[in-house]
C-alpha positions as CSV (number, residue, x, y, z in Angstrom):
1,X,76.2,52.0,91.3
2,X,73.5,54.4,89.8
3,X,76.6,56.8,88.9
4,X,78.3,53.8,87.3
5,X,74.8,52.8,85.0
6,X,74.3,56.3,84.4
7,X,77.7,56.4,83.0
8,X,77.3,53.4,80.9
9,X,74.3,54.2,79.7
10,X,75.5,57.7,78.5
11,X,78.4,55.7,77.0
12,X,76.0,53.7,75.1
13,X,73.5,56.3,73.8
14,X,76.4,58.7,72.4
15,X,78.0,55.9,70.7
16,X,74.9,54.6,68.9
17,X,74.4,58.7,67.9
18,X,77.9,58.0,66.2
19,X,76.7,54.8,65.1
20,X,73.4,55.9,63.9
21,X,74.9,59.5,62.4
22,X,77.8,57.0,60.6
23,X,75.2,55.2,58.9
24,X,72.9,58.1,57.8
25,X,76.2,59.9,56.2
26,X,76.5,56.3,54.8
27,X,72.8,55.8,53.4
28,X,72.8,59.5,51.9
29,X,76.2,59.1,49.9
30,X,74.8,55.8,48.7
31,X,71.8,57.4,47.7
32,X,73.8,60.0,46.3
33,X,75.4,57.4,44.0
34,X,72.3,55.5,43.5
35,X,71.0,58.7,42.2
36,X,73.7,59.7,40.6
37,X,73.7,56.6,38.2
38,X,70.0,56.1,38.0
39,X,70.0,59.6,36.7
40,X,73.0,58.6,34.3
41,X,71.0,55.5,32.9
42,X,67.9,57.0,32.9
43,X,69.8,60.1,30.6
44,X,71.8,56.8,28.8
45,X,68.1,55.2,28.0
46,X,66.4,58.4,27.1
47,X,69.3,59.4,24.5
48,X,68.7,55.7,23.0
49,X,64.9,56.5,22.8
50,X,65.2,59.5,21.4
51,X,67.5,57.6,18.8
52,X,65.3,54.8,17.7
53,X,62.1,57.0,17.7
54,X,63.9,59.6,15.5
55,X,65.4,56.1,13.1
56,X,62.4,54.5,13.3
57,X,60.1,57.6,12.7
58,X,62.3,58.7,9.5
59,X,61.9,54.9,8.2
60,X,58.2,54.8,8.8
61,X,58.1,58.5,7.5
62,X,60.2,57.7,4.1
63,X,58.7,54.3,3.9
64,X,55.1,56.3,3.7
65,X,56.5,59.0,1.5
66,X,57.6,56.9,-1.4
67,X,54.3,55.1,-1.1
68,X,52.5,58.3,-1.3
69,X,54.9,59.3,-4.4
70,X,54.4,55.7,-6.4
71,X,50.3,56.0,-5.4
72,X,50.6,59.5,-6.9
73,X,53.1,58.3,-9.9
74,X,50.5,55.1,-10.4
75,X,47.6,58.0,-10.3
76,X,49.4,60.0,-12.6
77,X,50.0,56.7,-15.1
78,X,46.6,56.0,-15.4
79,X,45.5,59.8,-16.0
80,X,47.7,59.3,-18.9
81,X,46.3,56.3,-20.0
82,X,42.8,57.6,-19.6
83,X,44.0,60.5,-21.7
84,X,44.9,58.1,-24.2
85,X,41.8,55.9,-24.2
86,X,40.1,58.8,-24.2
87,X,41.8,60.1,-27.5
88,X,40.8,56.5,-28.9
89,X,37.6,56.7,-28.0
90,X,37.5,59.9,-29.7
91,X,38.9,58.5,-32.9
92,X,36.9,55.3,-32.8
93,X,33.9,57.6,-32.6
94,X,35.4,59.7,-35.6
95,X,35.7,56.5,-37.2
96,X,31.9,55.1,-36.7
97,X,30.8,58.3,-37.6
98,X,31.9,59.2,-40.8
99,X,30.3,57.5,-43.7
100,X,33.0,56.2,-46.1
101,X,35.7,55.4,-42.7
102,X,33.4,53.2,-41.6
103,X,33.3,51.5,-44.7
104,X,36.2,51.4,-44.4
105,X,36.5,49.9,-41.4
106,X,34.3,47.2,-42.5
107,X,36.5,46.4,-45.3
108,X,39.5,46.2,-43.3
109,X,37.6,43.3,-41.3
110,X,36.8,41.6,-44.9
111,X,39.8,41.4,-46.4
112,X,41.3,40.1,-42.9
113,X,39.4,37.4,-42.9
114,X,39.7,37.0,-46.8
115,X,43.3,36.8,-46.4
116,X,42.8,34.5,-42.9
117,X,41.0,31.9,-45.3
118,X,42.0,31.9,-48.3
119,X,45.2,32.1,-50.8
120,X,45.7,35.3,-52.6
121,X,44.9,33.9,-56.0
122,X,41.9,33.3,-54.6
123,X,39.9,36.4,-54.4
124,X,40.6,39.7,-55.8
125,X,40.1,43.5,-54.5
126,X,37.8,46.1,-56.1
127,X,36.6,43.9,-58.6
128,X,34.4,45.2,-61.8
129,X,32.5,42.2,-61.8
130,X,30.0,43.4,-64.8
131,X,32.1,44.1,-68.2
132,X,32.3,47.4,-69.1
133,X,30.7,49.0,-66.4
134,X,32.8,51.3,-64.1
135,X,31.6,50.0,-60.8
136,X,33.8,48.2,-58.9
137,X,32.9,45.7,-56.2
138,X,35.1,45.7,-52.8
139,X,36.5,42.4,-53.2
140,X,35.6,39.1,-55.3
141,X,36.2,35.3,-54.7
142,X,37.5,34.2,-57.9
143,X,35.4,30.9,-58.7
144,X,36.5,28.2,-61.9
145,X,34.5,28.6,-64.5
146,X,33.0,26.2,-67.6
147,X,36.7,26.0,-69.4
148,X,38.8,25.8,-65.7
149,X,41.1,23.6,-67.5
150,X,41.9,26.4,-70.5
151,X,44.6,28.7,-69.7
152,X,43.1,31.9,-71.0
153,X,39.4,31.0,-69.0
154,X,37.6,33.2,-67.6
155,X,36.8,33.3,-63.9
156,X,33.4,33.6,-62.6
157,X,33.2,36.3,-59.7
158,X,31.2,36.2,-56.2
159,X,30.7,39.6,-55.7
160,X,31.6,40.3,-51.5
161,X,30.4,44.2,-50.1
162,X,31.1,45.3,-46.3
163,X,28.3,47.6,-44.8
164,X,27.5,49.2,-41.8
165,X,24.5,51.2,-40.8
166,X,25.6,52.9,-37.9
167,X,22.9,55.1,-37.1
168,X,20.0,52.9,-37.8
169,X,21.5,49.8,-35.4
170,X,23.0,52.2,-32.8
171,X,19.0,53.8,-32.3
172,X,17.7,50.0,-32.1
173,X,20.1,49.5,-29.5
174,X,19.3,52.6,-27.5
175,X,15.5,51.8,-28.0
176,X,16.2,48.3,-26.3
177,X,18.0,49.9,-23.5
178,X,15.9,52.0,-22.8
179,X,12.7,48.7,-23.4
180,X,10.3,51.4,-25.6
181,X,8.3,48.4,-28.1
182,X,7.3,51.3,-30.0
183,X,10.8,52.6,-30.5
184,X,12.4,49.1,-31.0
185,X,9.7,48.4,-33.4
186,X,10.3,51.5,-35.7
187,X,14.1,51.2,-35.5
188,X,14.1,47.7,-36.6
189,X,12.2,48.8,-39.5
190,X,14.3,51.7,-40.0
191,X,16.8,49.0,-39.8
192,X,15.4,46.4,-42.4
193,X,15.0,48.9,-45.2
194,X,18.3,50.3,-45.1
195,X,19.9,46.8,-45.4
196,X,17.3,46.1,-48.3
197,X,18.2,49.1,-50.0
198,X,22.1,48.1,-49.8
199,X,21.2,44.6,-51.1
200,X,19.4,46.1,-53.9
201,X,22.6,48.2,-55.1
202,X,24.4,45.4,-54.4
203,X,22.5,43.6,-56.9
204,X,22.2,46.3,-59.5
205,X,26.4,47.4,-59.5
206,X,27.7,43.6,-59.3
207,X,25.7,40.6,-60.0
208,X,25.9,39.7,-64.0
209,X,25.4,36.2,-64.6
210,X,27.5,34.6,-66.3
211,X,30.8,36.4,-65.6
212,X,29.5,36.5,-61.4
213,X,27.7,34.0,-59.8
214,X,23.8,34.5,-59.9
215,X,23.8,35.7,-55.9
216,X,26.3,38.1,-54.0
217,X,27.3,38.3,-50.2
218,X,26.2,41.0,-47.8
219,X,28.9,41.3,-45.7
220,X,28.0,43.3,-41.8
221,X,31.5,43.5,-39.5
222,X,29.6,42.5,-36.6
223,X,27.5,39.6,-35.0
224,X,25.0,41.8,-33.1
225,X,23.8,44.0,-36.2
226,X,23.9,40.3,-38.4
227,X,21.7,39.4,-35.5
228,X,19.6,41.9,-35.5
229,X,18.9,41.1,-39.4
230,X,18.1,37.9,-38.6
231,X,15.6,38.4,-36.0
232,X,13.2,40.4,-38.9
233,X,10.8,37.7,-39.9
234,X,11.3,36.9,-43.7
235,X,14.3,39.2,-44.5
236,X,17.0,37.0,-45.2
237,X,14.3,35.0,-47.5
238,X,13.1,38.3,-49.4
239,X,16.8,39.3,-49.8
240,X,17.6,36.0,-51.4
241,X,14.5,36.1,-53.3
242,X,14.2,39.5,-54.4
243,X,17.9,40.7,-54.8
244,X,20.1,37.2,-55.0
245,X,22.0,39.2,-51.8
246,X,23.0,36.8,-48.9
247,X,23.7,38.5,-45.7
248,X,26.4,37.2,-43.5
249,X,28.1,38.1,-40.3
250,X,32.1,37.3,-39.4
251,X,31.1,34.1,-38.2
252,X,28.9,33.0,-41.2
253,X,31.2,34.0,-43.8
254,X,34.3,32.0,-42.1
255,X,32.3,29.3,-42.1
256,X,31.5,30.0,-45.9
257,X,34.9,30.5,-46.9
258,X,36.2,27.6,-45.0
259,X,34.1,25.6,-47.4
260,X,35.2,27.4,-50.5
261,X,38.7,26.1,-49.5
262,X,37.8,22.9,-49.1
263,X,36.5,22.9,-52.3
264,X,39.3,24.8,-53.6
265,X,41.3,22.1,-52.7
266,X,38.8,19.3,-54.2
267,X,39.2,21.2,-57.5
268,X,43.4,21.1,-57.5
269,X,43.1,17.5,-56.7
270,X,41.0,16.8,-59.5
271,X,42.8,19.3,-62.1
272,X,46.0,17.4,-60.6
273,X,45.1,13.9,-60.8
274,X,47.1,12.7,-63.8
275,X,50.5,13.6,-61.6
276,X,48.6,11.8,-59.1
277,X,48.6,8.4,-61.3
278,X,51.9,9.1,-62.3
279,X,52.9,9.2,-58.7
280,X,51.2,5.9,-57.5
281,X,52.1,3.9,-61.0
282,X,56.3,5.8,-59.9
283,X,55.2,3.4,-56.2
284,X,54.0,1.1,-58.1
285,X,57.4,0.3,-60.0
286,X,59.4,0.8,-57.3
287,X,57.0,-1.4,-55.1
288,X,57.8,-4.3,-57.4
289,X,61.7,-3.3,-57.3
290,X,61.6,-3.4,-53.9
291,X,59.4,-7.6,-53.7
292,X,62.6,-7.9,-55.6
293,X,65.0,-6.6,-53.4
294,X,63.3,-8.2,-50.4
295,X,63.6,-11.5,-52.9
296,X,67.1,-11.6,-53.1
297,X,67.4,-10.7,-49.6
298,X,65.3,-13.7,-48.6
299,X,67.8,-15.9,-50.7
300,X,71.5,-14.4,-49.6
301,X,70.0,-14.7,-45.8
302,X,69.0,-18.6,-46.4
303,X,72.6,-19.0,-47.8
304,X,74.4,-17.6,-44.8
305,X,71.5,-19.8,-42.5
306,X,73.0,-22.8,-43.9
307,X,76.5,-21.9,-43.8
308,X,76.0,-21.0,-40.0
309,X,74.3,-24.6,-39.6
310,X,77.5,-26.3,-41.3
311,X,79.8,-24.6,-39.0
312,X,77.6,-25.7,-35.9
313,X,78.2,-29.2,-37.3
314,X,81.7,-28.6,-37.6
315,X,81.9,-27.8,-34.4
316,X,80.0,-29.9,-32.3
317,X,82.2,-32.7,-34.3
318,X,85.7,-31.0,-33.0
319,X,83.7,-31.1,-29.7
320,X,83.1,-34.6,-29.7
321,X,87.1,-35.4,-30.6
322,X,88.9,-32.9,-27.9
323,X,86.4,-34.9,-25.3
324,X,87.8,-38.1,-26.8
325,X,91.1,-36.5,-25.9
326,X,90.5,-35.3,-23.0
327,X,89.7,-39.3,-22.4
328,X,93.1,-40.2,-23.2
């Protein structure tokens, strides 16, 4: 019995070696395999890595290049155009800096707003307001005189000059900035007796009563120099007084013209007034014409009222027979 166990037991143990051995050789090949094809997707993965890093990468790369190129092209656009406004600048200071340009300038902005406001009949450009002299003003409003309704009258001229003291406002302003009284103070009258020697030429070359009017207009090209003037106590006054010279910024004189042209327009009314009449006695005519018309109109329509009312007889009388008719 113990030969027959031992047997069996042998038996047993060498067949679960096989056993055992069978499924190692099984487990390795499928690790083998599982290897083989974790390796393969692992390769398979890494390749499609590699290929959307490298596509996205060149995106993101190109994507910052060309913003890098149109930040440098946007850089480079507004070098040029700092060039440019630069070159402006430069001419604009050429401009304010030379005497008889920025005269010049000034006149540009007067006979804009000359031609904004009024027609060109209106005003004339470098005028010699005094007879026989050879001094011309810039420009002229051309007022009616006495004889406006004579063909060959003469006009009587408001003498208009443009000026610009540069230097004198430019150190008040810097005097401000930089809040020195004492400065400010002898600026302004740096300031004051510049524009009262302008009005006083003014006055001398232009104003001849009775071919101008008995004043003439100061014109400065901007409102912070024309307030500047203001501000003096008594200079506008003494100008008026002294030199019949009335100062007036862009904002002033549109106002001024803008009543001119209203009375412009007062005047061709009243020099137009007989066509006027004509006109409204023409109405007038046709008016009665028209009560006339309306008349006539009034009388036709009252015919064809009763004619409609005899035919609504008629008919309510054929009514009444067919329903007799009709009764039958």
């Amino acid at each position: 019995f113990g030969d027959t166990l031992h047997r069996q037991l042998t038996q047993l143990t060498e067949a679960n070696d096989r056993r055992i051995g069978e499924v190692r050789a099984t487990l390795e090949q499928r690790l083998k395999e599982i290897e083989t094809n974790n390796a393969a997707k692992l390769e398979e993965m890494r390749r499609t890595v590699d290929e959307k890093l490298h596509a996205t990468l060149e995106q993101r790369l190109g994507e910052s290049f060309k913003l890098v190129s149109d930040r440098l092209e946007q850089v480079h656009r507004g070098l040029g155009e700092m060039q440019t406004l630069a070159a402006g600048v430069g001419d604009l200071k050429k401009v304010l800096t030379n005497v008889k340009t920025r005269g010049t300038w000034g006149e540009v902005q007067l006979e804009a707003l000359l031609e904004q406001m009024l027609t060109p009949d209106q005003y004339a450009k470098n005028v010699a307001t005094v007879p026989k002299s050879s001094e011309r003003v810039e420009f002229a409003i051309r007022l009616p005189g006495r004889d406006a309704g004579a063909r060959d009258a003469a006009p009587v001229w408001l003498p208009i000059d443009a000026k610009f003291p540069r230097e004198d406002y430019e150190r008040l302003i810097d005097a401000q900035e930089r809040a020195d009284a004492v400065a400010v103070e002898d600026a302004a009258r740096a300031l004051e007796a510049r524009v009262r020697l302008e009005a006083r030429t003014i006055a001398e070359k232009y104003v001849a009563p009775p071919h101008t009017t008995d004043f003439a207009l100061l014109f400065l090209p901007t409102e912070g120099l024309y307030a500047e003037i203001l501000r003096r106590p008594g200079l506008t006054d003494l100008l008026q007084r002294d030199y019949r010279v009335t100062v007036a910024g862009p904002t002033t004189l549109t106002a001024l013209l803008n009543s001119l042209q209203m009375g412009f327009r007062t005047l061709a009314i009243e020099k137009r007034s007989s066509e006027v009449w004509q006109v409204l006695g023409a109405v007038k005519t046709e008016f009665g014409k028209f009560g006339d018309v309306l008349a006539r109109t009034k009388s036709q329509l009252e015919t064809v009222t009763r004619s409609i009312e005899a035919a609504e007889q008629r008919t309510r009388v054929m009514n009444r027979k067919l329903k007799q008719v009709e009764a039958l």
